[in-house]
C-alpha positions in Angstrom: 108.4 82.8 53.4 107.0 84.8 56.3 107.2 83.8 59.4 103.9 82.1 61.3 102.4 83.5 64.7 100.9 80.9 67.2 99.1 80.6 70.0 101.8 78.9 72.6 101.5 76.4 75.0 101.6 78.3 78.2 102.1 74.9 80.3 101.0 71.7 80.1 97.5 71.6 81.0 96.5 74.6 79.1 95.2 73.6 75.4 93.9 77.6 74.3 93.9 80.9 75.5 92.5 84.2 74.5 93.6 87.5 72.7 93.0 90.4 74.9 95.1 93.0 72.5 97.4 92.8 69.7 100.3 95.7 70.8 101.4 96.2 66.7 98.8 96.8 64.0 99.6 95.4 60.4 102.3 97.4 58.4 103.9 98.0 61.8 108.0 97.3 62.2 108.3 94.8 65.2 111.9 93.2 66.6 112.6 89.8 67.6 111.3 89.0 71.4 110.0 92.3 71.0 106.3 92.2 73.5 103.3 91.4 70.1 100.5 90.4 71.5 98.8 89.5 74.6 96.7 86.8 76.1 94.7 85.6 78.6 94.7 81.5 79.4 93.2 80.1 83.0 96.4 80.2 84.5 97.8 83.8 83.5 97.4 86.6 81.4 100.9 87.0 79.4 102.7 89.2 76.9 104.3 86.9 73.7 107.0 88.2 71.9 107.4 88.2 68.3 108.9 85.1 66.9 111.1 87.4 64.1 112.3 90.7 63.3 110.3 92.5 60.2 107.4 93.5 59.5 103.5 92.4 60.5 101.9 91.2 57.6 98.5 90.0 58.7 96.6 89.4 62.1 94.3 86.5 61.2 92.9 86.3 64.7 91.4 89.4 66.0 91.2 90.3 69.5 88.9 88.8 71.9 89.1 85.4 69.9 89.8 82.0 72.2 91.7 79.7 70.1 93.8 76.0 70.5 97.6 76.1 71.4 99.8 76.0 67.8 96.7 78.4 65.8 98.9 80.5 63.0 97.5 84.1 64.6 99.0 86.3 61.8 102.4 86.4 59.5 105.4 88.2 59.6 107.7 89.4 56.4 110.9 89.1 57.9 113.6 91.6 56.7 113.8 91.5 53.1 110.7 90.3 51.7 108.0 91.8 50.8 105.8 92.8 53.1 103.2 94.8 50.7 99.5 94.8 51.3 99.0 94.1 55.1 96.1 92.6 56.4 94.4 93.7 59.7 91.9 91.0 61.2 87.9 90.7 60.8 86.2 93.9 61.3 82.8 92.2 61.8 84.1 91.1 65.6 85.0 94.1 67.6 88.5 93.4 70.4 87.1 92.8 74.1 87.6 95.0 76.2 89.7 93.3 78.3 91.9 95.8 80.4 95.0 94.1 81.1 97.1 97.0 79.9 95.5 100.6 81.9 97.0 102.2 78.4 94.4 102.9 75.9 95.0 101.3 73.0 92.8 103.0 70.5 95.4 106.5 70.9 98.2 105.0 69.0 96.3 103.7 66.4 94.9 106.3 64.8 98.1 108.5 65.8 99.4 106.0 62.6 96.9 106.6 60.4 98.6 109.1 58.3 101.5 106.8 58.7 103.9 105.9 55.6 102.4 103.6 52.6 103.0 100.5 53.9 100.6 101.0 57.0 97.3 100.0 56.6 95.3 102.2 54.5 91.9 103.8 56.1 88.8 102.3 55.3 86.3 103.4 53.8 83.2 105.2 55.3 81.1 102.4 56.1 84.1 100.3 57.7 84.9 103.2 60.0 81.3 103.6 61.1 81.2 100.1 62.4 84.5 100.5 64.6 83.3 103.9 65.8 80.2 102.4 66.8 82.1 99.2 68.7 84.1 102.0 70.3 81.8 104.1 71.7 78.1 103.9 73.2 74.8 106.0 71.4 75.2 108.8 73.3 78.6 109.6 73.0 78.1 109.8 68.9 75.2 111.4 69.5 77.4 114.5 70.8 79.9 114.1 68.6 77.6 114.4 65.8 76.1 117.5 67.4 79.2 118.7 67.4 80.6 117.8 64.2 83.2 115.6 65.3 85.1 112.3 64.5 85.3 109.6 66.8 88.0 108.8 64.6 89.8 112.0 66.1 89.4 110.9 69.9 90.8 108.9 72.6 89.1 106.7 73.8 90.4 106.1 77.6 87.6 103.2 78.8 88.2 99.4 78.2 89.6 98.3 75.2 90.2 101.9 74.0 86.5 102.5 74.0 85.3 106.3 73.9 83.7 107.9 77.3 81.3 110.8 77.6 84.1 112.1 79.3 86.4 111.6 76.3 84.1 113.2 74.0 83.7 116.4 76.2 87.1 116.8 77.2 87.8 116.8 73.4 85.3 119.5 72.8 86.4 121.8 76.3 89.9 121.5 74.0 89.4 121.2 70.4 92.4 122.2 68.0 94.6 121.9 71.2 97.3 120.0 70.0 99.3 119.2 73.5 96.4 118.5 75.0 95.2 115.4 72.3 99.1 114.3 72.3 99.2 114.0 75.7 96.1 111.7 76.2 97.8 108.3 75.1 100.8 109.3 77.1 99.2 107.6 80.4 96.0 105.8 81.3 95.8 107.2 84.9 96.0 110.7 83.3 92.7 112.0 83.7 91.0 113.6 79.9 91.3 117.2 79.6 88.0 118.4 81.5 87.1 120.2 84.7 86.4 116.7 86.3 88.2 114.8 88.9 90.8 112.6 88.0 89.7 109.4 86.8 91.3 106.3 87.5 93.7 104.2 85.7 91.6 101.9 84.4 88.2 104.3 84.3 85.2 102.4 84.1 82.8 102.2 81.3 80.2 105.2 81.1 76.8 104.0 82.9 74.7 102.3 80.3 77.4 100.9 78.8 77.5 97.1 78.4 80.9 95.3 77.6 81.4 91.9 77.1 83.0 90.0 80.6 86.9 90.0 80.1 88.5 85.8 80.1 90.4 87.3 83.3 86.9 88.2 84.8 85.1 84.7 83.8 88.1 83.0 85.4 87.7 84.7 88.8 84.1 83.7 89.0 84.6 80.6 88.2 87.1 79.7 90.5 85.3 81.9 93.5 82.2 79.9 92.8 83.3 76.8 93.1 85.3 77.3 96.0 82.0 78.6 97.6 80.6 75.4 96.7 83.5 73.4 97.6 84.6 74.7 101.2 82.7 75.4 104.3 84.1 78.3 104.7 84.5 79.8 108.6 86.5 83.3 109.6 88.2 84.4 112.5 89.7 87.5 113.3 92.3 89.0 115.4 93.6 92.4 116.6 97.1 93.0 116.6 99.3 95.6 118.0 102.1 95.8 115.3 103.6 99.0 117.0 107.0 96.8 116.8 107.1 96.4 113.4 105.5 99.7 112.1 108.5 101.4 114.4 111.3 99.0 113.0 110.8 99.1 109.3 110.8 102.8 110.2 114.4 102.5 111.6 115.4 99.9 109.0 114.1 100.7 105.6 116.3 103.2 104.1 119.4 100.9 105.4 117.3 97.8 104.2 117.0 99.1 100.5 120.4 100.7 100.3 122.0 97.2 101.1 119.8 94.8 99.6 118.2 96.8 96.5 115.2 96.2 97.7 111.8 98.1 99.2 111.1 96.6 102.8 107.4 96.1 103.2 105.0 94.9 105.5 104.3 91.5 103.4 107.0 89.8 104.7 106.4 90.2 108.1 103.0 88.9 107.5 104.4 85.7 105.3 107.1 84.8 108.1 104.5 84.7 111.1 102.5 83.2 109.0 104.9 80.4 108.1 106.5 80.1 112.0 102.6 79.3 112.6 102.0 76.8 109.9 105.1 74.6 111.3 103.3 74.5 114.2 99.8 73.8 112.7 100.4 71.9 109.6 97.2 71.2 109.5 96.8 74.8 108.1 98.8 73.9 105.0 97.5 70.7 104.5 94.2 70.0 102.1 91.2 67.7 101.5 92.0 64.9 98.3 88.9 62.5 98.0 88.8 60.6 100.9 92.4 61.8 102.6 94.2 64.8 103.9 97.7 65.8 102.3 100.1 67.1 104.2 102.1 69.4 102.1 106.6 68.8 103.2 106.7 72.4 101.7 105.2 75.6 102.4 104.4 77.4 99.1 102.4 80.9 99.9 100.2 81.9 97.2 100.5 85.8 97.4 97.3 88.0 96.0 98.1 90.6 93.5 95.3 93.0 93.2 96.2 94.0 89.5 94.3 97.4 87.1 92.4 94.3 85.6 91.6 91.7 88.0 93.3 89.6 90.8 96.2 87.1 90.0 98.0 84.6 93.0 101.6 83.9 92.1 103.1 81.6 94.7 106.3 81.6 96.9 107.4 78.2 96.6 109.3 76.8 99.7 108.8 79.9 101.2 109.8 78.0 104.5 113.1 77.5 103.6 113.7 81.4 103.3 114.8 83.9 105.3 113.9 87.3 105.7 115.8 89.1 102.8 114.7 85.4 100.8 110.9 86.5 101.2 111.1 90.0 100.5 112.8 89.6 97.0 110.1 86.9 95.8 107.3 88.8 97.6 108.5 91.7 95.4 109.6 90.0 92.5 106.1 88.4 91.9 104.3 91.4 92.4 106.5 92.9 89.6 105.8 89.9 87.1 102.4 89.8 88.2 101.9 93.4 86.7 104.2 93.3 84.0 102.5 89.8 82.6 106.0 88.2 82.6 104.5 85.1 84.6 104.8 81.7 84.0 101.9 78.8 84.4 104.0 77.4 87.3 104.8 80.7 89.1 100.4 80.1 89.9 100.8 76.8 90.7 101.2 74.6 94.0 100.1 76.9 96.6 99.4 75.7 100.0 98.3 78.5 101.8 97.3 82.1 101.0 97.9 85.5 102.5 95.6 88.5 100.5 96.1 92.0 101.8 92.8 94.2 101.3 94.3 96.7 103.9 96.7 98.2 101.4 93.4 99.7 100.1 92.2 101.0 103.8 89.8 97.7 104.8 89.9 97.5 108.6 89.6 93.8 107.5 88.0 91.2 105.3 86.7 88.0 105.0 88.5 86.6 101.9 87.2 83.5 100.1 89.7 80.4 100.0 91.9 79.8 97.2 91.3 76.3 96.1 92.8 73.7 96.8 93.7 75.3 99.6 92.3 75.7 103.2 93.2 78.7 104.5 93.8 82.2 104.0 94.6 85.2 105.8 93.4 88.4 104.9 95.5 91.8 106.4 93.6 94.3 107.0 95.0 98.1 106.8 97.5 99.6 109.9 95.9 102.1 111.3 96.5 104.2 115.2 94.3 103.3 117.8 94.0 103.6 121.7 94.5 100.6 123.1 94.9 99.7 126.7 98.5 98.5 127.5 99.7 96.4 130.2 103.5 97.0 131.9 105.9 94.5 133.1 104.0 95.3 137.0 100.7 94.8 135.7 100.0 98.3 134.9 97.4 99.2 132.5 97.3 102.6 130.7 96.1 104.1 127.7 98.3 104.0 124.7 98.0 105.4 120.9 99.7 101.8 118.9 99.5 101.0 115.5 96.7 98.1 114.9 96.0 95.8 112.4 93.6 93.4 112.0 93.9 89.8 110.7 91.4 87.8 109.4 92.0 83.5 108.8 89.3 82.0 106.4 89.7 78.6 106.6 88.1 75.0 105.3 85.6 74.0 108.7 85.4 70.7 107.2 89.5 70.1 107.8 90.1 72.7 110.1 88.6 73.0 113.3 87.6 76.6 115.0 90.5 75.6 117.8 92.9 74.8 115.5 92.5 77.8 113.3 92.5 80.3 117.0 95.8 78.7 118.3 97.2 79.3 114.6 96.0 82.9 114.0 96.8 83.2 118.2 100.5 82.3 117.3 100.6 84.2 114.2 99.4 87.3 116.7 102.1 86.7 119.5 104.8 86.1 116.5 104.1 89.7 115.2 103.4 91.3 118.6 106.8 90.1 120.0 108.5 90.5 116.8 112.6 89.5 117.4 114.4 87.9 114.1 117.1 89.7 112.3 115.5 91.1 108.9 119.1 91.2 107.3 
């Protein structure tokens, strides 16, 4: 008997979740915990692995579809049955385009095609004409049928495979150029084969486009909304000369990721200040429940990952029982996970405080919104060279180029007062300023 595909139970609390892309088509030869399909739930967005080796029979739930935990989403023939006449999934509801993967997915897919005869066989004309019109807008078939062209023989590059104008006229700059259409699946932050600049990796969709809002996407608003409604939010900022830092990791990081295996970043700088600070003001790491205020024993960082398709916090749990080294491998490790969608429900869960760094982008700084149920986060903004007036051991003041960053704390006014949250971010300030622990 062939083998059933469900929907998991990705944690406890979560009863459904989302297909946001199916990585084999029907016909296709899979492997045992070999990545099948992904989905999106409100904790994380997550690659599941084939249950069994052999063949995909049938997808019965087409992307784009949120269904319960245990749904059968297709079959598999294992090795040695019979795995004639595969079945792809509805046509009638066309995949979201929900960009967790910056690869286009529409490339590969016609690539097999022309595949052997247990692939799934092309329909017929009316059948194609509905998926190249879900895959592209009216004016992009418009020049393509000026130009007597099939979709069908395109890449589509925008979200969920979806042809671009700039698809279209890349392919006619370079029709019958075979590297140059073999070469477009290859990578998503390739830019199409035209005279403009290159796009990025997950290219938006041509103006006057409208796609549907990705489960990813929903989730985010959600959860900024009601923390809008739910905190009173307040921000401070502070200006930090991080000279000593920006010159250590200088000295240090070749050494550092020779010995440990590791990149040395910034982040972890950031995160231990941060931390030396909370034990001072636990009140920073503490929340609102009902009527009472809990004070959290650990300190569990929730770290922001901006990611091609939205924005994910994993958390450091007890990150105050780690030391340096301790924070830079799970700093790096979730970041990894994160982008790779090997996350768990609980690597999202239990945070206490947040750290977000919009600088990495080149924001002087921001004014991030709180991550419930937190009641604080601190935004780092980018390191940049400034003058700055320095004073010497005599009281000397001179002018001095030092490398600057600037830190922003939003935090919960309705637990946290404005003096609490300046003596924290104060302390975080002279912890980076006069920076002195051993970073291993």
């Amino acid at each position: 008997m062939p083998t059933d595909i469900v929907m998991p139970q990705m944690g406890e609390s979560i009863v459904e979740g989302t297909i946001t892309k199916w990585l084999k088509k029907p016909g296709d030869k899979v492997q045992r915990d070999e990545p099948l399909f992904e989905i999106s739930t409100d904790k994380v967005d997550a690659e599941i692995p084939a249950p069994a080796s052999g063949v995909l029979q049938e997808i019965k739930i087409g992307e784009g579809t949120t269904v319960g935990v245990n749904t059968v989403l297709g079959t598999i023939a294992v090795d040695g049955e019979s795995a004639a006449a595969p079945k792809a999934a509805p046509t009638a509801q066309p995949p979201a385009p929900q960009a967790a993967v910056p690869q286009p997915p529409a490339a590969p897919k016609e690539e097999k095609k022309a595949a052997p005869p247990q692939a799934v066989s092309v329909p017929a004309a009316p059948p194609a004409e509905e998926e190249e019109e879900a895959r592209s807008s009216p004016l992009v078939r418009k020049i393509a049928h000026e130009h007597g062209i099939s979709l069908s023989q395109v890449s589509g590059t925008g979200l969920g495979g979806r042809i671009t104008k700039q698809d279209i006229m890349g392919f006619i700059a370079h029709q019958g150029s075979a590297p140059a259409a073999a070469s477009a699946p290859a990578s998503a932050a390739q830019a199409p084969a035209t005279s403009a600049p290159a796009r990025p990796a997950t290219p938006a969709p041509y103006p006057g486009d409208l796609v549907p809002v990705t489960q990813m996407r929903k989730l985010i608003a959600k959860h900024m909304i009601e923390s809008r409604r739910t905190s009173a939010h307040v921000h401070c900022m502070y200006e930090v000369d991080f000279t000593r830092i920006v010159n250590l990791r200088n000295k240090l990081k070749a050494g550092f990721e020779q010995r440990h295996g590791v990149r040395l970043t910034f982040m972890p700088f950031f995160v231990r200040a941060a931390i030396i600070a909370i034990q001072q003001w636990p009140i920073v790491n503490a929340n609102i429940e009902g009527e009472n205020i809990r004070y959290h024993r650990n300190i569990n960082i929730g770290i922001a990952v901006a990611l091609d398709w939205g924005l994910i916090v994993p958390v450091l749990k007890n990150a105050g029982d780690l030391n340096f080294l301790g924070l830079q491998r799970g700093i790096t490790d979730l970041g990894e996970r994160a982008r790779t969608k090997k996350l768990k429900p609980e690597d999202v869960e239990g945070s206490t405080f947040t750290v977000t760094n919009p600088g990495q982008f080149g924001a002087v700084f921001g004014l991030p919104i709180i991550n419930q149920p937190n009641s604080a986060i601190m935004g780092v903004g980018g390191i940049m060279k400034m003058p700055l007036v320095v004073t010497d051991k005599d009281g000397n003041d001179s002018i001095a180029i030092r490398s600057v960053v600037h830190l922003t704390l939003g935090y919960d006014h309705r637990l946290i007062d404005g003096a609490v949250a300046d003596q924290f971010m104060a302390q975080v300030k002279k912890n980076l300023e006069n920076w002195s622990e051993d970073i291993g």
